[in-house]
C-alpha positions as CSV (number, residue, x, y, z in Angstrom):
1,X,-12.6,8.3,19.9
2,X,-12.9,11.5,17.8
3,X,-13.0,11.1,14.2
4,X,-10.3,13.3,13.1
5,X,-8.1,10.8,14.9
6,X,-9.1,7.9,13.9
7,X,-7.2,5.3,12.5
8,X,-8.1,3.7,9.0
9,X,-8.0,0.5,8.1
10,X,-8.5,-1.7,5.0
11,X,-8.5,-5.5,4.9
12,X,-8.3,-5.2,0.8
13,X,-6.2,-8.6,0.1
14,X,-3.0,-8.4,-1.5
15,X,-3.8,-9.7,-5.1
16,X,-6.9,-7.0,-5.2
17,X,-4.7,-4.3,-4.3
18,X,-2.4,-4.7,-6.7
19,X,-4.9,-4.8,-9.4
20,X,-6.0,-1.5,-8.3
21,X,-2.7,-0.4,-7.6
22,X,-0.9,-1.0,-10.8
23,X,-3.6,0.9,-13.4
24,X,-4.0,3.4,-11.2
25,X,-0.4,4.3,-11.3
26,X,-0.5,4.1,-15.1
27,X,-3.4,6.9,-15.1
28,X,-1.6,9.0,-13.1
29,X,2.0,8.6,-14.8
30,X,0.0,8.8,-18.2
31,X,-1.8,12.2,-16.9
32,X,1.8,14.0,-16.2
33,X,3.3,12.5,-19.3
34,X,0.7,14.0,-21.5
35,X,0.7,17.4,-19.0
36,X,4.4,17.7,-19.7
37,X,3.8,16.9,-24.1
38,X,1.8,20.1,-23.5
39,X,4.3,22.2,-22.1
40,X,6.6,20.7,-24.6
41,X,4.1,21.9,-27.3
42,X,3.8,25.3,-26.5
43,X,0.5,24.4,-24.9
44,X,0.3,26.6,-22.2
45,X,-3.2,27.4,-22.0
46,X,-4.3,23.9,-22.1
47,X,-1.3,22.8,-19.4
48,X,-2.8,25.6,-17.2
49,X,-5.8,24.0,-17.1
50,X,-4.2,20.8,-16.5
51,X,-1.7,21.6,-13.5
52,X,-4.4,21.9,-10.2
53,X,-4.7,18.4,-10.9
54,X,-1.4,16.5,-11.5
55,X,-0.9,18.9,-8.2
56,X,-3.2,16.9,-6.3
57,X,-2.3,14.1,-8.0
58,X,1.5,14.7,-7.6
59,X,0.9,15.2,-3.5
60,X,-1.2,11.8,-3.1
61,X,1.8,10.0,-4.9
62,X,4.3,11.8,-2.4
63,X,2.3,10.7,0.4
64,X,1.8,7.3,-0.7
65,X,5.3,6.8,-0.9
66,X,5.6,8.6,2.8
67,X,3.1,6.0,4.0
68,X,5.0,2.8,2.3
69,X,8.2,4.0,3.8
70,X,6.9,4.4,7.1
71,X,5.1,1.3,7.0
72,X,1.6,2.8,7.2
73,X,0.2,0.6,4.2
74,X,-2.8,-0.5,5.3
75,X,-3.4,1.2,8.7
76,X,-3.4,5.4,8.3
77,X,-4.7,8.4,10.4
78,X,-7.4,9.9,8.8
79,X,-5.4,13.0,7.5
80,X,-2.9,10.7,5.7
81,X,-5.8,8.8,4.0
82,X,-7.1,12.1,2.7
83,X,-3.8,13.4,1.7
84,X,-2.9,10.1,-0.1
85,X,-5.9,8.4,-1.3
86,X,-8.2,11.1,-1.3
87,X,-5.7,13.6,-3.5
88,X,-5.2,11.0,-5.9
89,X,-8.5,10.3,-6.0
90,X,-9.5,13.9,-6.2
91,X,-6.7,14.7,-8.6
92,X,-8.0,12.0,-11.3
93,X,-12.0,13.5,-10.8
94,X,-10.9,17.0,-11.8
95,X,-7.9,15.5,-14.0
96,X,-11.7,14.4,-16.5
97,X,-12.4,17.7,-16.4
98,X,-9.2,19.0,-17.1
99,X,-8.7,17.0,-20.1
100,X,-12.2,18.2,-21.2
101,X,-11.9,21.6,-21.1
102,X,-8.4,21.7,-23.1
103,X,-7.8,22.9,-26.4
104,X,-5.4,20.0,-27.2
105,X,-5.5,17.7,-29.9
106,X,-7.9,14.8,-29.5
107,X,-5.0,12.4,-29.2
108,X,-3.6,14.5,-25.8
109,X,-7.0,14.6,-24.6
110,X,-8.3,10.9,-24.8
111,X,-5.0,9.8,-23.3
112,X,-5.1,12.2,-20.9
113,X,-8.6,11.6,-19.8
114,X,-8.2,8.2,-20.1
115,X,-5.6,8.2,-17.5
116,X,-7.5,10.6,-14.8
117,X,-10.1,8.1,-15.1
118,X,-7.5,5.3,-14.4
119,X,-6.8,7.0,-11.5
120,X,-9.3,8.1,-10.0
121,X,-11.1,4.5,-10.5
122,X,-8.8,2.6,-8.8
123,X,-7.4,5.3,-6.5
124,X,-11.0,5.7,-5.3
125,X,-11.4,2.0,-5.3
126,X,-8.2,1.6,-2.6
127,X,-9.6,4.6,-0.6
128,X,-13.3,3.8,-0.2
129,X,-11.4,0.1,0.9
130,X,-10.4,2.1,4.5
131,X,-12.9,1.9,7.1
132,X,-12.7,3.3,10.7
133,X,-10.6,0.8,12.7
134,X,-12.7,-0.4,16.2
């Protein structure tokens, strides 16, 4: 089987993923909400900075909800684990850095670190839970 079509599975149980799932969601949710105090603010430089992430983070969301709708929960093709998993995951390492490099207030930058760290902890944690189904 070639790799780019392979199907992904995880066997994470159900209890573990929703301790994954739920703080990981609040990073991501807490990310945007302090993206969108900085456009609010006037920020735009710092909100700049900050949108390549919640962009990444924004499209693993959308395809996470593709994926539950179609019932792909925990069997994907490789390209829909990347796009899901792997932009969240993505969107939460760059998401630190973002919040690193902006010239907000300490209070915007710890919560929004705090919550690319959220997600891209337990994002990564779900993602690196898919192994190659055989």
């Amino acid at each position: 089987m070639r790799l780019e079509k392979s199907i992904y599975k995880t066997e994470i149980s159900d209890a573990r993923w929703m301790a994954y799932d739920v703080p990981g969601n609040i990073g991501w949710m807490t990310y945007l909400a302090m993206l969108a105090k900085m456009i609010r603010d006037r920020e735009y430089g710092s909100a700049a900075v900050s949108a390549a992430p919640a962009a990444l983070m924004i499209t693993g969301v959308a395809e996470l909800i593709s994926e539950r709708i179609e019932g792909l929960d925990r069997e994907l093709p490789k390209a829909r684990l990347y796009r899901g998993f792997g932009a969240l995951t993505l969107g939460g390492i760059t998401g630190i850095a973002a919040s690193a490099m902006t010239k907000s207030g300490k209070s915007k930058k710890l919560f929004m670190g705090g919550g690319a760290t959220l997600c891209a902890v337990f994002a990564g944690l779900l993602f690196r839970g898919y192994k190659i189904k055989g």
